[in-house]
N, CA, C and O atoms as a CHARMM CRD file, in Angstrom:
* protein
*
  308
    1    1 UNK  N     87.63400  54.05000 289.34600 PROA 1      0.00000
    2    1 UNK  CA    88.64900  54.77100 290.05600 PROA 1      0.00000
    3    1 UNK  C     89.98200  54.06900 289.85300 PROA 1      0.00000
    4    1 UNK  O     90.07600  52.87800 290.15000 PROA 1      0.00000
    5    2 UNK  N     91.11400  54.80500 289.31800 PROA 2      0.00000
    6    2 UNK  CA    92.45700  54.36000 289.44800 PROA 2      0.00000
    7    2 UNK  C     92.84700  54.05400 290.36000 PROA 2      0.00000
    8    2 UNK  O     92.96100  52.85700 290.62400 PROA 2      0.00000
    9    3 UNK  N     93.29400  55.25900 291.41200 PROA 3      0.00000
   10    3 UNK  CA    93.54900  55.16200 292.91100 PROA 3      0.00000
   11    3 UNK  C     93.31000  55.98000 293.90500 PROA 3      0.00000
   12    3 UNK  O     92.47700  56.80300 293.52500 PROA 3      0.00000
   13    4 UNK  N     93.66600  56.18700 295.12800 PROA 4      0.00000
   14    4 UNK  CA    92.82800  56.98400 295.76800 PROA 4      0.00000
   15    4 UNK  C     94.10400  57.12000 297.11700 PROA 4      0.00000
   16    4 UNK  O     94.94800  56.29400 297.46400 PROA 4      0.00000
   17    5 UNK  N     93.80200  58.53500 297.66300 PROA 5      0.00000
   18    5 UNK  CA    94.49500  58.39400 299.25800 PROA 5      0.00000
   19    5 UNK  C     93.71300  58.94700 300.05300 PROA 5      0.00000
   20    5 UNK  O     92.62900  59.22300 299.53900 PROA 5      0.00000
   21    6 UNK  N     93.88200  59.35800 301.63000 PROA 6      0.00000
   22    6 UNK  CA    92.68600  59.52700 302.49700 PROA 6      0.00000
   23    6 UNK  C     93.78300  61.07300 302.83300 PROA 6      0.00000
   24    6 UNK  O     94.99900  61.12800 302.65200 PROA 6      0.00000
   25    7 UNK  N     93.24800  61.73300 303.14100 PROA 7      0.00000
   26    7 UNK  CA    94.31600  63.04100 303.64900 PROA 7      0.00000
   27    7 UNK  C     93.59100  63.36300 305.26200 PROA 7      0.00000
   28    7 UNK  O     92.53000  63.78900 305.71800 PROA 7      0.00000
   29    8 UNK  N     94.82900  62.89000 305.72000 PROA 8      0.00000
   30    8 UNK  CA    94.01100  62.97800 307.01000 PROA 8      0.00000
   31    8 UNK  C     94.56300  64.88800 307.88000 PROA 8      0.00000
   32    8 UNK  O     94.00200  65.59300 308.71900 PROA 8      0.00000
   33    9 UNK  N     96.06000  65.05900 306.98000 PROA 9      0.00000
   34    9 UNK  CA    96.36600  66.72200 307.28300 PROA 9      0.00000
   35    9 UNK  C     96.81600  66.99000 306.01100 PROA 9      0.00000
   36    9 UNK  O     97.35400  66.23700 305.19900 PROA 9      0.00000
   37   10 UNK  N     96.47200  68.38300 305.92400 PROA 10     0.00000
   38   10 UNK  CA    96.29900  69.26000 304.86500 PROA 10     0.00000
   39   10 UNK  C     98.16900  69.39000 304.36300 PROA 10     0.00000
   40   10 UNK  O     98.62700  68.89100 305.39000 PROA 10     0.00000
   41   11 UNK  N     98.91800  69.58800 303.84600 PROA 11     0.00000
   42   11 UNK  CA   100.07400  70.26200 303.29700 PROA 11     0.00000
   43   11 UNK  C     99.98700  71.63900 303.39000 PROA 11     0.00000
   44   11 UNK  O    101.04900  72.19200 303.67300 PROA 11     0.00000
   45   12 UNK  N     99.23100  72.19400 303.26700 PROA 12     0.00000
   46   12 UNK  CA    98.89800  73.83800 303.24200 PROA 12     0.00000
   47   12 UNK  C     97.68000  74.24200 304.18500 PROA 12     0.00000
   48   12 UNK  O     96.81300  73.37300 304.28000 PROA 12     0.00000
   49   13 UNK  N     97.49800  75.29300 304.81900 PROA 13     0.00000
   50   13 UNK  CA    96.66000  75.90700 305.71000 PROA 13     0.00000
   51   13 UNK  C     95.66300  76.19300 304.83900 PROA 13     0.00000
   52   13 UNK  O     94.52700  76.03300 305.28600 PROA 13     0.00000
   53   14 UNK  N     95.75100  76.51500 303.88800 PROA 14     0.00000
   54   14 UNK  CA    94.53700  76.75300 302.72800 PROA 14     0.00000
   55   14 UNK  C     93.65800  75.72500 302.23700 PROA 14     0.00000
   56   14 UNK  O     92.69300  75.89000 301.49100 PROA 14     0.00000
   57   15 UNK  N     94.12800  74.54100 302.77600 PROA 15     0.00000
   58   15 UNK  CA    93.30700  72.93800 302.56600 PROA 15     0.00000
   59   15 UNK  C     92.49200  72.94100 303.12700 PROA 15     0.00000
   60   15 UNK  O     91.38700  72.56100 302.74100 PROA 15     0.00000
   61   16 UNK  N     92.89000  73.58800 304.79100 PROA 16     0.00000
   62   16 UNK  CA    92.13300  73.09300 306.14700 PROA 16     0.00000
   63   16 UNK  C     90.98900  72.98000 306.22000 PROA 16     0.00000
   64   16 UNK  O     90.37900  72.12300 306.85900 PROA 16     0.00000
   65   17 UNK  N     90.48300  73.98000 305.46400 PROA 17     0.00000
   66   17 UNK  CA    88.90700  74.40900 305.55800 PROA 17     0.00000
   67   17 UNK  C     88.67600  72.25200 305.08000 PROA 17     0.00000
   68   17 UNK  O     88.32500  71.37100 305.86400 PROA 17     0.00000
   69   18 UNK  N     88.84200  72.18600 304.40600 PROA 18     0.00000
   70   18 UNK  CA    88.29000  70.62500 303.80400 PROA 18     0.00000
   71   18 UNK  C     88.52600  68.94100 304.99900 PROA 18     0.00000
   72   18 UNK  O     88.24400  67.74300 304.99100 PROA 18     0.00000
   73   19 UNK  N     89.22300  69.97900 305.86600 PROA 19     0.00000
   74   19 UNK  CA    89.46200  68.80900 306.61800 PROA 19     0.00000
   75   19 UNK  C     89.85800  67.12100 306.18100 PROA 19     0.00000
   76   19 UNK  O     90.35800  67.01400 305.06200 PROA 19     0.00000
   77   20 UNK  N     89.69100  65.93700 306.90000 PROA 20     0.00000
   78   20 UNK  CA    89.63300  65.19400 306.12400 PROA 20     0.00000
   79   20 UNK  C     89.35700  64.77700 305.02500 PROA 20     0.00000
   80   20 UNK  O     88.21800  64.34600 305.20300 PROA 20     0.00000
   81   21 UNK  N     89.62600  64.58600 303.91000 PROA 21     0.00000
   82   21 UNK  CA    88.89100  64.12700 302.77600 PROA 21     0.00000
   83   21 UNK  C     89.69000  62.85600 301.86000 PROA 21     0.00000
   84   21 UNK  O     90.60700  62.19800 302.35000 PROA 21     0.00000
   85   22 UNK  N     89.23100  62.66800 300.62000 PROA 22     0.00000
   86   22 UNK  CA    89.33600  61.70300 300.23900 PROA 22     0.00000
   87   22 UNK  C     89.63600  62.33700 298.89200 PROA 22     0.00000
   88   22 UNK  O     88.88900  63.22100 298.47300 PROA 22     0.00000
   89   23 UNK  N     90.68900  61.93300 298.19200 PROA 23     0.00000
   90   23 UNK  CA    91.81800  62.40500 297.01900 PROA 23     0.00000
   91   23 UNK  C     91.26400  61.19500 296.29400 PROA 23     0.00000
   92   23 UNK  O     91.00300  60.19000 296.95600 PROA 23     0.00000
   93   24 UNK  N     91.01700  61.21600 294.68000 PROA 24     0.00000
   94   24 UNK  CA    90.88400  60.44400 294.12000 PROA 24     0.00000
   95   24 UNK  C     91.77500  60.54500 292.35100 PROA 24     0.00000
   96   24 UNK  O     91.74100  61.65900 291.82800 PROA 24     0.00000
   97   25 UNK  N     92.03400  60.13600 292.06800 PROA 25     0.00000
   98   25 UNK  CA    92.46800  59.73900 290.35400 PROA 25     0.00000
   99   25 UNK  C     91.68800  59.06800 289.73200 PROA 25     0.00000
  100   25 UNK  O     91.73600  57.83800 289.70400 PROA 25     0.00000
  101   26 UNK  N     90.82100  59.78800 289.11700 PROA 26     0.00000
  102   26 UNK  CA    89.54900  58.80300 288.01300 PROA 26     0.00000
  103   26 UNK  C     90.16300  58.79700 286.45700 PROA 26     0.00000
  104   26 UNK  O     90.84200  59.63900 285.86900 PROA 26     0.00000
  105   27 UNK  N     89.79400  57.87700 286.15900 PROA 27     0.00000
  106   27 UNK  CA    90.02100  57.25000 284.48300 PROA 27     0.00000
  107   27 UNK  C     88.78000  57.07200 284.15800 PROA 27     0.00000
  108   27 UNK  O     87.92300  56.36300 284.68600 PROA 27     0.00000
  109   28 UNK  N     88.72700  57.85700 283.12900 PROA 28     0.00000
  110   28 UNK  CA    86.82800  57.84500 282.03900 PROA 28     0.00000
  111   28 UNK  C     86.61100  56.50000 281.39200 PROA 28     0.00000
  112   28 UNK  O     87.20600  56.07900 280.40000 PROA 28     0.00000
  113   29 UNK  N     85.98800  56.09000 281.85700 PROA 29     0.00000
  114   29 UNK  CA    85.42700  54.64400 280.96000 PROA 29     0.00000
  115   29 UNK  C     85.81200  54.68300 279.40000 PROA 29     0.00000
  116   29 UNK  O     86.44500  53.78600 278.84300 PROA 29     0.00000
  117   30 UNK  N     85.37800  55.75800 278.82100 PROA 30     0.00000
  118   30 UNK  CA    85.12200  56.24400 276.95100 PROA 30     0.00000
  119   30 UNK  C     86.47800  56.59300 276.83500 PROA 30     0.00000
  120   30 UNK  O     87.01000  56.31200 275.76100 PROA 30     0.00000
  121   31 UNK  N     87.11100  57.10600 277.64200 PROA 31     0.00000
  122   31 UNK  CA    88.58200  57.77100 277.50300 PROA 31     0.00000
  123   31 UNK  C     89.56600  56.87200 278.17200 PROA 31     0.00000
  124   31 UNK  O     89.62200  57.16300 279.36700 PROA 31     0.00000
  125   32 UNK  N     90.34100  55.91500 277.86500 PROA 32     0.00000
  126   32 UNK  CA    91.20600  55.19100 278.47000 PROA 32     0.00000
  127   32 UNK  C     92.46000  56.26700 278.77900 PROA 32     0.00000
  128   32 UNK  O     92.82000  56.85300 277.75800 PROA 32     0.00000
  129   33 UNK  N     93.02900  56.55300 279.73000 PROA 33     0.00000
  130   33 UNK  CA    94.26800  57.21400 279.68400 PROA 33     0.00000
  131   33 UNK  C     94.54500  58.48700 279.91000 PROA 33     0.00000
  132   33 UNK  O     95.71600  58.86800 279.94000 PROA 33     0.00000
  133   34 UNK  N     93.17800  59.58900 280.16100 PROA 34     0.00000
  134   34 UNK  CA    92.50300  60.42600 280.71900 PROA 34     0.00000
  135   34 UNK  C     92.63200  60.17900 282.03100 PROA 34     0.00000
  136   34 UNK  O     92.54900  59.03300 282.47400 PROA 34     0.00000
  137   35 UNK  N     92.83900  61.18700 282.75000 PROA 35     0.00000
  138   35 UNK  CA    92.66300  60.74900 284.15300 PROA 35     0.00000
  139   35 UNK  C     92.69400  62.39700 284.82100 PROA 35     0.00000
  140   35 UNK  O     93.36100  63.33600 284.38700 PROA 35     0.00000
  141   36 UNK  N     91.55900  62.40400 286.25100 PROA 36     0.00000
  142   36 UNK  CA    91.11600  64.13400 286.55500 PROA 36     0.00000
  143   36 UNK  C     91.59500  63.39900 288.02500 PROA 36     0.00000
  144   36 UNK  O     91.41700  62.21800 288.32100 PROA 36     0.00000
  145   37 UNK  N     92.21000  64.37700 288.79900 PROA 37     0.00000
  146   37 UNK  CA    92.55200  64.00900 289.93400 PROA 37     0.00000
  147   37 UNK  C     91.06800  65.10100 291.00400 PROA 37     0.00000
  148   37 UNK  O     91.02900  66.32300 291.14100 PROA 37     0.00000
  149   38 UNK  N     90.34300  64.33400 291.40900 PROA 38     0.00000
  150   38 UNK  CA    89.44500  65.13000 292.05100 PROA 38     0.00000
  151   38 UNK  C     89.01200  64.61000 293.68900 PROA 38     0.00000
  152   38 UNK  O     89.37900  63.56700 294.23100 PROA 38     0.00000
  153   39 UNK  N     88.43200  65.30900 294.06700 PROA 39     0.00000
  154   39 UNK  CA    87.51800  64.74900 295.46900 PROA 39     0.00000
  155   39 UNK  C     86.24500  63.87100 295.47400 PROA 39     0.00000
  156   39 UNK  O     85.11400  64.03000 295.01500 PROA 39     0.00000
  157   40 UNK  N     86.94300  62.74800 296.26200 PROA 40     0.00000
  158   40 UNK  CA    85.62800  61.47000 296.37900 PROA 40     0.00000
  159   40 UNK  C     84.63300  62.34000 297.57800 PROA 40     0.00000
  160   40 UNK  O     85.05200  62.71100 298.67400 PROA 40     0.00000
  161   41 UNK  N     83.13900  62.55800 297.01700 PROA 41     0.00000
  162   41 UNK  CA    82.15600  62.37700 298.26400 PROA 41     0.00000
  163   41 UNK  C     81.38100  61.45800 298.55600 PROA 41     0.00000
  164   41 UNK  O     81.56400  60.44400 297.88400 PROA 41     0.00000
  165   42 UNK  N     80.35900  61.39100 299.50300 PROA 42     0.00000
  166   42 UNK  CA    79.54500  60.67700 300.11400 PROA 42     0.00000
  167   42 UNK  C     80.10400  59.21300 299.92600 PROA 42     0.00000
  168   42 UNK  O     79.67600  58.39600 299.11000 PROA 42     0.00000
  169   43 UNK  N     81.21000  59.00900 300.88800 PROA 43     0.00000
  170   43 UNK  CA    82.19700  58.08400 301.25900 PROA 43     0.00000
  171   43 UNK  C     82.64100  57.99500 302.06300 PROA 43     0.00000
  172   43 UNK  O     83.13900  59.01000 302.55100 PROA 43     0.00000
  173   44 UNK  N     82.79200  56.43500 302.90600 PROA 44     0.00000
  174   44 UNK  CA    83.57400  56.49000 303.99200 PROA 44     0.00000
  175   44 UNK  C     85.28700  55.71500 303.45200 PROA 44     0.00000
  176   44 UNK  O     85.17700  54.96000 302.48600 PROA 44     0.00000
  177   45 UNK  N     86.75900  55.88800 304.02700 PROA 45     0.00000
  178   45 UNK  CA    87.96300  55.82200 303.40600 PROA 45     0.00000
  179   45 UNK  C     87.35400  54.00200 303.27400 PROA 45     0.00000
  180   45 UNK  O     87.66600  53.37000 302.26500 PROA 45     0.00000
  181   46 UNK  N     86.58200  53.39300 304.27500 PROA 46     0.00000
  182   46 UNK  CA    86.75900  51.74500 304.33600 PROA 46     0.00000
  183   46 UNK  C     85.80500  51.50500 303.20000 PROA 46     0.00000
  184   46 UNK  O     85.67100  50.29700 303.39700 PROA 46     0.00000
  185   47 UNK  N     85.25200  51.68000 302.44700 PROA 47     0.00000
  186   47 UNK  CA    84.21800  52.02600 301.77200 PROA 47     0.00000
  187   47 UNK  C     85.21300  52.01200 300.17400 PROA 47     0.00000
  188   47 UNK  O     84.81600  51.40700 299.17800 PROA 47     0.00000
  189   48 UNK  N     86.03000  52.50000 300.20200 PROA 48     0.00000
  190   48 UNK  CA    86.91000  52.86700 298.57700 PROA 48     0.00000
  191   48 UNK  C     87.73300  51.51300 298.60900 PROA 48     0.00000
  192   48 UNK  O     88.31500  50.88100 299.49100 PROA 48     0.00000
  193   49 UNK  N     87.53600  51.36400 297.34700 PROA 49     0.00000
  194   49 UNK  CA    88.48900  50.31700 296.08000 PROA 49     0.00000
  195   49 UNK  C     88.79300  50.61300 295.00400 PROA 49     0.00000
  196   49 UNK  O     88.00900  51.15500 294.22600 PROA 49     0.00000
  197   50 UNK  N     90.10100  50.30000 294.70100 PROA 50     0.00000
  198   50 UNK  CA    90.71800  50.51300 293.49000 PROA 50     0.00000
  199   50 UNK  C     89.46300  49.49800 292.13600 PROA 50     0.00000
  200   50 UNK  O     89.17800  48.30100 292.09900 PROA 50     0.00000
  201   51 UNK  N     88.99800  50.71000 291.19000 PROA 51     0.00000
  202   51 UNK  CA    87.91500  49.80700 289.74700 PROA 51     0.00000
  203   51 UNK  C     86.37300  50.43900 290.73500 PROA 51     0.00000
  204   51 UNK  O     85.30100  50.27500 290.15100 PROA 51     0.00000
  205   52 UNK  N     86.33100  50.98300 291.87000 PROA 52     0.00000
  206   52 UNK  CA    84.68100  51.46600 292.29400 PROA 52     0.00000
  207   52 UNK  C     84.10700  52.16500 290.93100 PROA 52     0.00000
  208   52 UNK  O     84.85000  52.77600 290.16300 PROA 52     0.00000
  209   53 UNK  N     83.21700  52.06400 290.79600 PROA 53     0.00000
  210   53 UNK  CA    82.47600  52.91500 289.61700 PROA 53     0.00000
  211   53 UNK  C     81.70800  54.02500 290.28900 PROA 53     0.00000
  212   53 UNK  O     80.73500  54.04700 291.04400 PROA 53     0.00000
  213   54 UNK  N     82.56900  55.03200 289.69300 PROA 54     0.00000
  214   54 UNK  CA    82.02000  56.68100 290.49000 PROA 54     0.00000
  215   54 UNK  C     81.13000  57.32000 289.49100 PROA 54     0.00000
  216   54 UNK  O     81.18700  56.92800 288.32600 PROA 54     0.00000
  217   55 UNK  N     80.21900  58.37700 289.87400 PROA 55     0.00000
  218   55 UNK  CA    79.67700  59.04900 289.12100 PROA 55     0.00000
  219   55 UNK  C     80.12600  60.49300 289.59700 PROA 55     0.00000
  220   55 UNK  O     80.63300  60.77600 290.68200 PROA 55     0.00000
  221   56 UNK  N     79.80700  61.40200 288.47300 PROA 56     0.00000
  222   56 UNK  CA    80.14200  63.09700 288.72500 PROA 56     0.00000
  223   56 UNK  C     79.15100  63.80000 289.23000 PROA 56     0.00000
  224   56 UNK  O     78.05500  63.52800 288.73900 PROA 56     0.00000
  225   57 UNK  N     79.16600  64.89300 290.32700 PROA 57     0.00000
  226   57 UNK  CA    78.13100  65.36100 290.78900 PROA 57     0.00000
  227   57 UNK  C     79.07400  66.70700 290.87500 PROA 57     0.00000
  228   57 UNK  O     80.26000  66.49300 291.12400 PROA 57     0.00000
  229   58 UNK  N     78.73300  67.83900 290.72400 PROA 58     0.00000
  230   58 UNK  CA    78.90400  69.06200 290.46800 PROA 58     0.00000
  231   58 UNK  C     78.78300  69.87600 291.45200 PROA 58     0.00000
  232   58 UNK  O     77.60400  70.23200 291.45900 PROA 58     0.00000
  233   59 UNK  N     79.32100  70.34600 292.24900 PROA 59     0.00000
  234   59 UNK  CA    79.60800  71.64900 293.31200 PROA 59     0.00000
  235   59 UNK  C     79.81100  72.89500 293.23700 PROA 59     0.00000
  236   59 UNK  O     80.98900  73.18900 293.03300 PROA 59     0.00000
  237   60 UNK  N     78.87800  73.99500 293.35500 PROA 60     0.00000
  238   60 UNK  CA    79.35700  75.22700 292.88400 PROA 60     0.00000
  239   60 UNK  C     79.81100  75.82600 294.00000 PROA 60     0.00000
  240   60 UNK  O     79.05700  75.59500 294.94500 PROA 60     0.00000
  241   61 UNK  N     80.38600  76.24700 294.17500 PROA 61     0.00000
  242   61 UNK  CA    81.96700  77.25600 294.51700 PROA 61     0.00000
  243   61 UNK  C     81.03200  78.54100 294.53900 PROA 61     0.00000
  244   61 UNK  O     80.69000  78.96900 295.64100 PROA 61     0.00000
  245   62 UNK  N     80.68700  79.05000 293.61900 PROA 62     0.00000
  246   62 UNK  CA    80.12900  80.32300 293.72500 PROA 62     0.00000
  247   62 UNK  C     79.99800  81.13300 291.76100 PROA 62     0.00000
  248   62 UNK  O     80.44600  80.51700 290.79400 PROA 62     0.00000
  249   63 UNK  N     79.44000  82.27000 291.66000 PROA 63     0.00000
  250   63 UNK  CA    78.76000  82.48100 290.29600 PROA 63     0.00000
  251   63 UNK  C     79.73100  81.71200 289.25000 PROA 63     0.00000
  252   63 UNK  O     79.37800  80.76800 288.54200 PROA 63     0.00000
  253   64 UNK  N     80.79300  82.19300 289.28300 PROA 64     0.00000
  254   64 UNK  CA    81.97400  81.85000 288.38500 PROA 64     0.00000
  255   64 UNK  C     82.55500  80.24400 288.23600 PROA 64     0.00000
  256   64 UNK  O     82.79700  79.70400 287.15700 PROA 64     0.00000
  257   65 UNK  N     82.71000  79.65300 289.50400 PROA 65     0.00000
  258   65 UNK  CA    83.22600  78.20700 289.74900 PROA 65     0.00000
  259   65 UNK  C     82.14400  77.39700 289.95800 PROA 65     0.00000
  260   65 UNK  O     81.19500  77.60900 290.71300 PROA 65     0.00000
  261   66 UNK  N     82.33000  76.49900 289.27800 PROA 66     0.00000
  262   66 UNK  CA    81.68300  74.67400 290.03300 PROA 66     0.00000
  263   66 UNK  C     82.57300  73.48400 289.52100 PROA 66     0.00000
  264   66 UNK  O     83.07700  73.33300 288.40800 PROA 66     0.00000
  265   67 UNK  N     82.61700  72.85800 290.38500 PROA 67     0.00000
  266   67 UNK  CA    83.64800  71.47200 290.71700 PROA 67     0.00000
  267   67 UNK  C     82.99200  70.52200 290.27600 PROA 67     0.00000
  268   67 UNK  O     81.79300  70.40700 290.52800 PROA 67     0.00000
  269   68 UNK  N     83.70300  69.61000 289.48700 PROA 68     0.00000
  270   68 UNK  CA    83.53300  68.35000 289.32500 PROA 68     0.00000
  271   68 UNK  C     83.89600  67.59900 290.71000 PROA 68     0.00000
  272   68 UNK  O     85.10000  67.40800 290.88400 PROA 68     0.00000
  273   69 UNK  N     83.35300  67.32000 291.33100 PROA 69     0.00000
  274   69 UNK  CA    83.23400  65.91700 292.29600 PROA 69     0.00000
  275   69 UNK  C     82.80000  64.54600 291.94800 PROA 69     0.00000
  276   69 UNK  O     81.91600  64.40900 291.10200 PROA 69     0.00000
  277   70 UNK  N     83.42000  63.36000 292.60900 PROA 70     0.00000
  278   70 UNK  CA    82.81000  61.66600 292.14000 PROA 70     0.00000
  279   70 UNK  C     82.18900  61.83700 293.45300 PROA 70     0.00000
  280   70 UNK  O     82.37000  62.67500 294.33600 PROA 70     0.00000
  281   71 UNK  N     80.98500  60.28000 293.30100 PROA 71     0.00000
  282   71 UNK  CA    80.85000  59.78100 294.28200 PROA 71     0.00000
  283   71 UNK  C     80.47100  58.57200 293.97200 PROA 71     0.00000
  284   71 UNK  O     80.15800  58.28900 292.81600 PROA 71     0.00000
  285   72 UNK  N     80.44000  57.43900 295.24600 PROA 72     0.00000
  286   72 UNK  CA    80.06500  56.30200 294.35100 PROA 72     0.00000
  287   72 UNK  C     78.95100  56.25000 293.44800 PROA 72     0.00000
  288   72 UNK  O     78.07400  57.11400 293.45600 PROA 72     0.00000
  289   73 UNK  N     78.95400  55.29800 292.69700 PROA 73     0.00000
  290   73 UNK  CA    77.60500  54.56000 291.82700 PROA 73     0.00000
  291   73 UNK  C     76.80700  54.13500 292.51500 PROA 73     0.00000
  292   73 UNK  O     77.20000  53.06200 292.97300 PROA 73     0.00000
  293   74 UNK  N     75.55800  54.47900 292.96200 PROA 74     0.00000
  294   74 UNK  CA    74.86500  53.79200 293.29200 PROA 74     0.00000
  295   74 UNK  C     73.96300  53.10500 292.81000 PROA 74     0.00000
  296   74 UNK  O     73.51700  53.87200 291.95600 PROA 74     0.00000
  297   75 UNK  N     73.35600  52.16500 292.75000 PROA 75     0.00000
  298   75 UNK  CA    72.36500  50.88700 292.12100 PROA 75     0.00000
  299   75 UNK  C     70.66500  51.64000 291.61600 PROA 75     0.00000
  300   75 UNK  O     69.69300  52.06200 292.24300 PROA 75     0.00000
  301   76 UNK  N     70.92200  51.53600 290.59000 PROA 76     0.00000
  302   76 UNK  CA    69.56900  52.69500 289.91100 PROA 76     0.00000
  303   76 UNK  C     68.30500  51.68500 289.94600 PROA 76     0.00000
  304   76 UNK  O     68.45100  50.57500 289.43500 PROA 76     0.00000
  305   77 UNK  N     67.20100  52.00000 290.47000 PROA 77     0.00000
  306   77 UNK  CA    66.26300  51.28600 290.57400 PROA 77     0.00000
  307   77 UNK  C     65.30800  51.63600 290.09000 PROA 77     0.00000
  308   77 UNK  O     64.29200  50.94500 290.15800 PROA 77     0.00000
């Protein structure tokens, strides 16, 4: 993760539905200089550091849409 902010109110009424969340800027390991501005899940804000190693987990929206989402890395056993 590059960097990250916590949004605690929306800018637009059309956010709201998302309530709090967590704004992130990821940089691809393979791709230096690339960077997707997306939503951190299964995270708490005390929990995020600038270099966390996120993985992509996919959200569908509905037939047409699905979202790239991060969340942390967790320890593969």
């Amino acid at each position: 993760m590059y960097t990250w902010t916590y949004v605690r109110r929306p800018l637009s009424p059309l956010f709201a539905i998302l309530g709090p969340h967590i704004v992130a800027l990821v940089e691809f390991d393979k791709t230096p200089g690339i960077y997707l501005v997306t939503n951190l899940v299964d995270c708490q804000p005390e929990e995020v550091y600038i270099g966390m190693p996120l993985e992509v987990v996919f959200q569908r929206i509905n037939d047409k849409l699905t979202m790239p989402l991060f969340k942390p890395q967790r320890p593969r056993h």
